[in-house]
N, C-alpha and C positions, 0 to 999 in steps of 0.2 A: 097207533098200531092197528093193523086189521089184515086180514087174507090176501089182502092183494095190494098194500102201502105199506110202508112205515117212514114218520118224518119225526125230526129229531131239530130244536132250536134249542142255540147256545151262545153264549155272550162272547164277544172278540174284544172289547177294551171296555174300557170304564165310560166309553159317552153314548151307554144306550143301544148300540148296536150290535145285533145278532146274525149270528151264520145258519143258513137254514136249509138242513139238508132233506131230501125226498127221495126215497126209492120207489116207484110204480112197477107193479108187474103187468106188465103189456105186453101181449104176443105182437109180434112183427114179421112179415114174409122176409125171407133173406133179401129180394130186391130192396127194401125198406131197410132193412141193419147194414144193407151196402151203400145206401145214399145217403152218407156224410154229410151232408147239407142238407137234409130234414130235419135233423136235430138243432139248426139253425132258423128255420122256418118258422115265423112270427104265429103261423096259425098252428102247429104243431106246439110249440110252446102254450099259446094259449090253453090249449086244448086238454095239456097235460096240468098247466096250474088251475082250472076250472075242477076237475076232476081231484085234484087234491083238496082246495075250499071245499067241493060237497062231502069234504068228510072229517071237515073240520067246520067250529064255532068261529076261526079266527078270519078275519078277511084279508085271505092273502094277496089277488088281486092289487089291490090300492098298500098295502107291504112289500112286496117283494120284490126286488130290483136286481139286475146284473144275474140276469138268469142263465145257466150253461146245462144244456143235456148231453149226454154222452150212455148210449148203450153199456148195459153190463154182463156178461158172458159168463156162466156157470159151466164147471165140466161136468160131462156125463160121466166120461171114464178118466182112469190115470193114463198118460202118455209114459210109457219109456225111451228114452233114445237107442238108438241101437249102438254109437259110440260109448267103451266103459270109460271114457275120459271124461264125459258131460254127467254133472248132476243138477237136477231142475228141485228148487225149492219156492218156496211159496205159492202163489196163483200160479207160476209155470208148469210147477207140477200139476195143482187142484186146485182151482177155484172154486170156494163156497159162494152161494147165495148170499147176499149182506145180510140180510137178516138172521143168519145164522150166528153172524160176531167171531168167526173162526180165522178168517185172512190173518190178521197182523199174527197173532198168539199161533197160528200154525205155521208161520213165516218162520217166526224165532225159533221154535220149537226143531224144525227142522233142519236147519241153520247146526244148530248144536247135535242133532244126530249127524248131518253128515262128516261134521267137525270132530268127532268123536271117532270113526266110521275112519277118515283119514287118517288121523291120528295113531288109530292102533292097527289100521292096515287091512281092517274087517271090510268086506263085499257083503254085508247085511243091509246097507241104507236104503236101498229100494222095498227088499223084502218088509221091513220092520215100518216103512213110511206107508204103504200101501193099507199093511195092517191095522196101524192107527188110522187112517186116514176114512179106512170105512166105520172105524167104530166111532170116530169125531161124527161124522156124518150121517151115521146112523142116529145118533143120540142128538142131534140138532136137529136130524127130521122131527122129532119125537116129538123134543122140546119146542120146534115151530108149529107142528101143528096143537100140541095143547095149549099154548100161549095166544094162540091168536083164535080159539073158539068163537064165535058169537052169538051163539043161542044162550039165552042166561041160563036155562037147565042144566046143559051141560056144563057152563061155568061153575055153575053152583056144584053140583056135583063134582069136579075138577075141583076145585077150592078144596074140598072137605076130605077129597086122598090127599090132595097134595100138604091139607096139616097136619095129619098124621104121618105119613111116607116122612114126611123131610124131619121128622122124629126120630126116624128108626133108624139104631146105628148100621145094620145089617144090610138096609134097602141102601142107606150113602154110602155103604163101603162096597158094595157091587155092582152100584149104578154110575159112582164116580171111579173107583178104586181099581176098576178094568183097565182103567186110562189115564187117570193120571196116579203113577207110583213111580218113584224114582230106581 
């Protein structure tokens, strides 16, 4: 993990073999996130797995095989539709950053309010999804930018609130307890 990567390996069966994901943060000019065939480009691939080795000990180059890029797309704002018959959940509503770990768990999550929202005939699901949605997103800004620190001062010092904070019942019950309560 670091400011502008995170890759994640995990095993796929019992002979050895790993699935090995990467996220880069790369600015790209829209002409570039509209040419679907750069992301096929043997020198654009390269380029992206050299940049992930230098920041890792593992030699991925001479590993890594069956390689696929595909652009990923964060919202800035919520969309509404302007039809009251369309309700968007998941990434259609908001997509998170991956790094953030919110997609699938706000997928569900929403799924069950508008489900609820039909059910009892309420017009709250937009209002109360927009609500959560900035406080999800605010508190994953938080947590990504202290998590991915890299000066060790500031680490250090991160370290030593974060063993005390994640003590206090007061600090978990209004840092978590805004957001998730049933």
């Amino acid at each position: 993990m670091g400011p502008n990567f995170h890759f994640v390996i995990y095993p796929i069966n019992q002979n050895k073999e790993f699935n090995f994901i990467s996220i880069i943060r790369k600015e790209l000019i829209q002409e570039e996130i509209s040419n679907r065939n750069l992301f096929k480009e043997n020198t654009f691939i390269s380029n992206l797995l050299n940049q992930i080795s230098s920041k890792s000990n593992l030699n991925l180059a001479e590993k890594v095989e069956k390689i696929t890029c595909f652009p990923i797309f964060v919202s800035k704002k919520v969309q509404i539709p302007k039809s009251k018959n369309i309700f968007l959940t998941g990434d259609a509503f908001y997509s998170f950053p991956p790094s953030f770990a919110q997609g699938a768990s706000q997928s569900i999550e929403a799924a069950n309010e508008l489900f609820n929202d039909l059910k009892n005939n309420s017009s709250n699901y937009y209002k109360s999804r927009i609500l959560k949605t900035k406080q999800i997103s605010f508190r994953s800004s938080l947590n990504h930018f202290a998590f991915h620190l890299s000066n060790p001062l500031n680490i250090f010092f991160r370290d030593i609130v974060l063993k005390y904070i994640s003590k206090n019942k007061t600090f978990l019950e209004n840092y978590l307890g805004k957001i998730y309560t049933n």
